[in-house]
C-alpha positions as CSV (number, residue, x, y, z in Angstrom):
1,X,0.0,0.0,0.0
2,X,1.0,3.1,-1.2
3,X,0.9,6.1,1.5
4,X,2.2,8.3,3.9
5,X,1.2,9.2,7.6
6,X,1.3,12.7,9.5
7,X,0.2,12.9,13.6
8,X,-1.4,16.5,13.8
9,X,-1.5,17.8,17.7
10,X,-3.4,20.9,18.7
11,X,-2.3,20.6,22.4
12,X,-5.3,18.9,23.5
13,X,-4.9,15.8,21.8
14,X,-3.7,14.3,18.8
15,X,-4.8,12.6,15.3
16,X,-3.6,10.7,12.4
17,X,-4.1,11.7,9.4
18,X,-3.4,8.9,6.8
19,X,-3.0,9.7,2.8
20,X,-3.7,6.9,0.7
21,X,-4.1,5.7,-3.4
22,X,-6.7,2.8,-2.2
23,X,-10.3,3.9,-2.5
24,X,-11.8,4.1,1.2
25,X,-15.2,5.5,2.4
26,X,-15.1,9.2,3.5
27,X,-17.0,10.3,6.8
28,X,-18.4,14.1,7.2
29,X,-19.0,15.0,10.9
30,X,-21.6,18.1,11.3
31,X,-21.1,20.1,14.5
32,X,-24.4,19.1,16.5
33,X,-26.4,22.3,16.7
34,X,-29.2,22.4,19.7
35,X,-32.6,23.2,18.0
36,X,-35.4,25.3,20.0
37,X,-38.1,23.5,20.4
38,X,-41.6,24.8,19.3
39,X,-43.7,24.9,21.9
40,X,-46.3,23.1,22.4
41,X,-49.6,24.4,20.8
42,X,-47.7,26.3,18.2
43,X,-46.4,26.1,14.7
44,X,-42.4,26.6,13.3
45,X,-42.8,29.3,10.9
46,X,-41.0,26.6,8.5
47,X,-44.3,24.7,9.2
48,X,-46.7,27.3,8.7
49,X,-44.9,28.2,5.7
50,X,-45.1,24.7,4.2
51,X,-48.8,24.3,5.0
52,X,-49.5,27.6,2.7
53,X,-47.4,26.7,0.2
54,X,-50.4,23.5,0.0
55,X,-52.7,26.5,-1.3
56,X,-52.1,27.1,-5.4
57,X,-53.1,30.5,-5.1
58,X,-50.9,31.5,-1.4
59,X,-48.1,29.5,-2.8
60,X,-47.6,31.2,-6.5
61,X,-48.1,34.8,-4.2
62,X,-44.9,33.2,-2.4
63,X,-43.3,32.8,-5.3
64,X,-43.7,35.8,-6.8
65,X,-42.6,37.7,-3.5
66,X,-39.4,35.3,-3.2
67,X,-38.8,36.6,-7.0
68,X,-39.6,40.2,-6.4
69,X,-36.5,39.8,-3.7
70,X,-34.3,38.2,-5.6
71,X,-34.8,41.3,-8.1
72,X,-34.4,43.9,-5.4
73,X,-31.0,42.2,-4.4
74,X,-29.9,41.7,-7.8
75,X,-27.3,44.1,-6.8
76,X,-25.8,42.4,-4.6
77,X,-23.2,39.4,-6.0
78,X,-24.7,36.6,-7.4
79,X,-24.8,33.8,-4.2
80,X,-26.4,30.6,-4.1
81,X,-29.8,32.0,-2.3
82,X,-30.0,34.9,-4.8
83,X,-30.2,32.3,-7.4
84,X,-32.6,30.1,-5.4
85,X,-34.4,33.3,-4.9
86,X,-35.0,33.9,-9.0
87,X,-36.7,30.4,-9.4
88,X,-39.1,31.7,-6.3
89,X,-38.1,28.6,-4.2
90,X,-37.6,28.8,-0.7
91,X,-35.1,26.3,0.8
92,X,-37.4,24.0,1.3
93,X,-37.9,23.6,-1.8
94,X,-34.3,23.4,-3.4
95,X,-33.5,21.3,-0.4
96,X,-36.8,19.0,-1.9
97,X,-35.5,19.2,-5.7
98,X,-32.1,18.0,-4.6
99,X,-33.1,15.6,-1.7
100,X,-32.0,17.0,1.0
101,X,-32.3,19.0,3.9
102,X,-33.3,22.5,4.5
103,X,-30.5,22.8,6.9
104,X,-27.8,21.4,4.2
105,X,-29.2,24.2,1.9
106,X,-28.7,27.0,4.9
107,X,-25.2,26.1,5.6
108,X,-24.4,26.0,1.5
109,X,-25.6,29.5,1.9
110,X,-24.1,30.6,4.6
111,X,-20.7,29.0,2.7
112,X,-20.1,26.6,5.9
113,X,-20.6,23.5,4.0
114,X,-17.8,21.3,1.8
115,X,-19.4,19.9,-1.1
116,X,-19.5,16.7,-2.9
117,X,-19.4,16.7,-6.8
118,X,-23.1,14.9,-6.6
119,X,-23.9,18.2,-4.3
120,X,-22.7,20.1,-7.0
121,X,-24.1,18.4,-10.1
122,X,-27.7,18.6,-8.0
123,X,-27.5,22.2,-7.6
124,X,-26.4,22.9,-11.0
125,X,-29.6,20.9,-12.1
126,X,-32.2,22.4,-9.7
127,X,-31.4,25.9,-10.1
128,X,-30.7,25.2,-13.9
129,X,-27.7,27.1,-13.8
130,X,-24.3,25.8,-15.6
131,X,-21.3,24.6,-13.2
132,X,-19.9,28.0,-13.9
133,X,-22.3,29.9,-12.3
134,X,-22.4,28.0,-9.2
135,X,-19.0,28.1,-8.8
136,X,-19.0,31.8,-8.9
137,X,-22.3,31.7,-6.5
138,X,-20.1,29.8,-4.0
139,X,-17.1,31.3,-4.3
140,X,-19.4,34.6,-3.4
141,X,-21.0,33.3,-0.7
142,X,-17.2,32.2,0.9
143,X,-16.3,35.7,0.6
144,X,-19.2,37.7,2.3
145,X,-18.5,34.7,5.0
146,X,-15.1,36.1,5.2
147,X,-16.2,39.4,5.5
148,X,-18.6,38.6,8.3
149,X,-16.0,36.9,10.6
């Protein structure tokens, strides 16, 4: 086997980090983030959202508004949610035309999320944008999370 091994300390422990040219199954670990709970006897506005999106008429109105926005920010650099915002979806439903979750889509926003070619390609596809364009969306929405920390 061809490879090479580092040990990385930060002081408080250690790891190895092992570089190989055999094919092995790569792991993601999310930092667990503590959701509020709703409580009980009302609705997540995520929910409420959903249920009058059911409604033709409430849901094209939604659409329309999330395309009025994405007009009004047009200004601003093209990023993954202005393009999400032209098509009038919310991230519900990108994170339904790619199968996924709403929360992937908010941290690909937000640029605090590594992506997989297949997380690519789906993007591409559901916002019906060429690889080009979400590169530049991406790379845009790295840099405004540069400038915010």
């Amino acid at each position: 086997m061809n490879s090479f091994e580092q040990r990385i300390s930060d002081g408080k422990g250690s790891a190895v980090v092992c570089t190989t040219l055999e094919s092995c199954e790569l792991y993601h670990f999310e930092e667990a983030r503590p959701t509020a709970e709703v409580p009980s006897g009302y609705r997540s506005v995520r929910d409420f959202l959903r249920d009058l999106e059911k409604d033709p008429e409430i849901g094209s109105v939604l659409t329309e508004g999330r395309k009025e926005l994405a007009t009004a920010l047009a200004k601003d650099p093209v990023t993954i949610r202005a393009l999400r915002l032209r098509k009038g979806w919310s991230q519900d439903h990108l994170a339904q035309a790619m199968s996924t979750s709403q929360s992937h889509i908010a941290r690909i926003e937000k640029g605090r999320d590594n992506f997989t070619w297949e997380t690519l390609k789906k993007l591409k596809e559901a916002l019906d944008v060429d690889m080009n364009t979400v590169d530049h969306a991406l790379a845009n929405c790295r840099a405004i999370l540069r400038d915010d920390e």
